[in-house]
N, C-alpha and C positions, 0 to 999 in steps of 0.2 A: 537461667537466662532464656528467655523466648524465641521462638525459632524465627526466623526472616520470614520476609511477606512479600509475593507479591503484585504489583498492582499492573493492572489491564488500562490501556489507555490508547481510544480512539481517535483516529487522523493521522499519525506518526508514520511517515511514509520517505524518508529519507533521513542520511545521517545528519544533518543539520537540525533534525528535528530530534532525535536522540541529543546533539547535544545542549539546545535549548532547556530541555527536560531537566537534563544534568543541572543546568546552571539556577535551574526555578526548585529543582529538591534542596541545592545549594543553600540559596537565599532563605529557605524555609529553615534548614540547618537540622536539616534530616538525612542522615547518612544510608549514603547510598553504595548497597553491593555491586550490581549492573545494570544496565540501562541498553537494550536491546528496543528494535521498532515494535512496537505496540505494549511493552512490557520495562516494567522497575522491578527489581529486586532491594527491598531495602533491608538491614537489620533488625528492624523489630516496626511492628503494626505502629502506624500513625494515630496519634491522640484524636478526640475529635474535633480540636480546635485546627490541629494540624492539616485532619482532612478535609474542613471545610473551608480553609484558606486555600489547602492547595486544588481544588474542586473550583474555584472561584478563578483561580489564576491561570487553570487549564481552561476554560471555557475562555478570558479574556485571548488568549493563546491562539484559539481556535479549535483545542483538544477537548476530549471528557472523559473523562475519568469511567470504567465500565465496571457496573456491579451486576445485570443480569447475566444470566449464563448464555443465552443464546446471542447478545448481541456481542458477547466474548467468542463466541466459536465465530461470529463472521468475521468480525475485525482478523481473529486467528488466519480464516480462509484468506482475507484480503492481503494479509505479510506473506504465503505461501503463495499468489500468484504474483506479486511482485520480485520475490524473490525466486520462481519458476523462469519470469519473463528474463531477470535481468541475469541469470547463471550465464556463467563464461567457464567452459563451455557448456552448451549445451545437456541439460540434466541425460541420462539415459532411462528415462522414466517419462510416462505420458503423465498431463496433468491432474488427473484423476486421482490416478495411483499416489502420485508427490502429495495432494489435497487430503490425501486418506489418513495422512500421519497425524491431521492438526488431532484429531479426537478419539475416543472407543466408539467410536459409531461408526455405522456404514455409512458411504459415499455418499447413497440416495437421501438420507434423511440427511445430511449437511447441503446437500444441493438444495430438497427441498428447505430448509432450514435460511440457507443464503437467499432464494427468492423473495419466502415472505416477508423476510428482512428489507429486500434492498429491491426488490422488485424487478433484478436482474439474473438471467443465469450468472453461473459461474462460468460458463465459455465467452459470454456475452462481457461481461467485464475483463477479463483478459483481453479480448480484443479491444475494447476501450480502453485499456490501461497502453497496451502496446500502439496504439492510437497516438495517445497523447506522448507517449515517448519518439514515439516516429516526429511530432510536432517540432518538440524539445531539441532533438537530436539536427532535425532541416533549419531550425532558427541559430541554430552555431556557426551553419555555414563553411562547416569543418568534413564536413560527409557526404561523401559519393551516394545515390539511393543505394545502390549495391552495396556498399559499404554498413548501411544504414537497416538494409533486410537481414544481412550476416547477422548483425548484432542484436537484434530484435526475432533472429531464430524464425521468419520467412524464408519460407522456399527458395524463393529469389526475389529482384525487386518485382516482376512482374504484379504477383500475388498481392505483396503489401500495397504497388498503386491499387489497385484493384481492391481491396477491401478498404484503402485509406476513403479514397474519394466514394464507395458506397457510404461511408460515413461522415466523412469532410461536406461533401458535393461537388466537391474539386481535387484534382489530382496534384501527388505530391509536387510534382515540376511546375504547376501551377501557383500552387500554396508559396513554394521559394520563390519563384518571379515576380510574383506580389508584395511577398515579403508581409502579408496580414498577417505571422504568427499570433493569431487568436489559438490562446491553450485554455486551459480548467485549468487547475490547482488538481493533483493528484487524489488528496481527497475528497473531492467534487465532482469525480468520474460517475456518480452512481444519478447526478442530476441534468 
């Protein structure tokens, strides 16, 4: 019997979107081991009718399916900063060091690696990402800003106005009295 396989898949940035995945391997009726954000595990390699149906139905999705090696190690990077940003609590590991596990490579060559890619640092979309969760998090109407830097792992809420509105143009108590919750889509952070 053949070993399992498995597949790298770009955009996948929350669980709802692992279990879309799930239900599109379903439909296909290709048995799945686990379905983890950016990544499938199935039981045996897909035919190639198989992958080009399911190539066709990740991209109507908004997904894609990833076969180069480099554009795998970013999407990799991009699952370890969101899941950097969103640990409760707090990792005990800077981000760097946490980013160093995706690969056998050093840090510098994935940094440089994520740039050419995406045309952003890695520090630089962290704070993008944390960004648009600070957005997410004010449009619920559920969260104190303090409450809302805790969990987003700012210093305090001072900092997060402060880098919000260097990137917003406007300040988070602004942003909520408005009520403009204009967001990205999480995988849109890089545009």
């Amino acid at each position: 019997m053949k070993e399992s396989c498995i597949l790298q898949i770009k955009n996948m940035v929350c669980p709802r979107c692992i279990l879309l995945i799930h239900q599109e391997f379903q439909a296909l009726q290709v048995e799945v081991k686990t379905v983890r954000l950016g990544e499938v595990e199935v039981f045996r390699p897909l035919v190639d009718t198989q992958l080009k149906a399911l190539e066709e139905r990740l991209v109507q999705l908004g997904f894609e399916l990833l076969v180069d090696d480099v554009a795998i190690i970013v999407e990799q990077i991009k699952r370890k900063i969101i899941e950097y940003a969103e640990a409760q609590p707090i990792l005990p590991v800077n981000l760097s060091d946490y980013i160093a596990t995706v690969a056998t490579m050093s840090y510098a060559r994935m940094a440089r690696l994520f740039v050419q890619h995406t045309h952003l640092t890695i520090e630089r979309y962290y704070i993008l990402y944390r960004i648009e969760r600070v957005k997410e998090l004010i449009s619920y109407c559920e969260y104190s800003l303090e409450e809302i830097a805790q969990q987003l792992h700012y210093k305090d809420a001072s900092h997060m106005s402060k880098q919000f509105k260097k990137i917003v143009g406007i300040s988070p108590s602004i942003y909520r009295k408005n009520q403009s919750f204009e967001r990205k889509f999480l995988d849109d952070i890089i545009t």
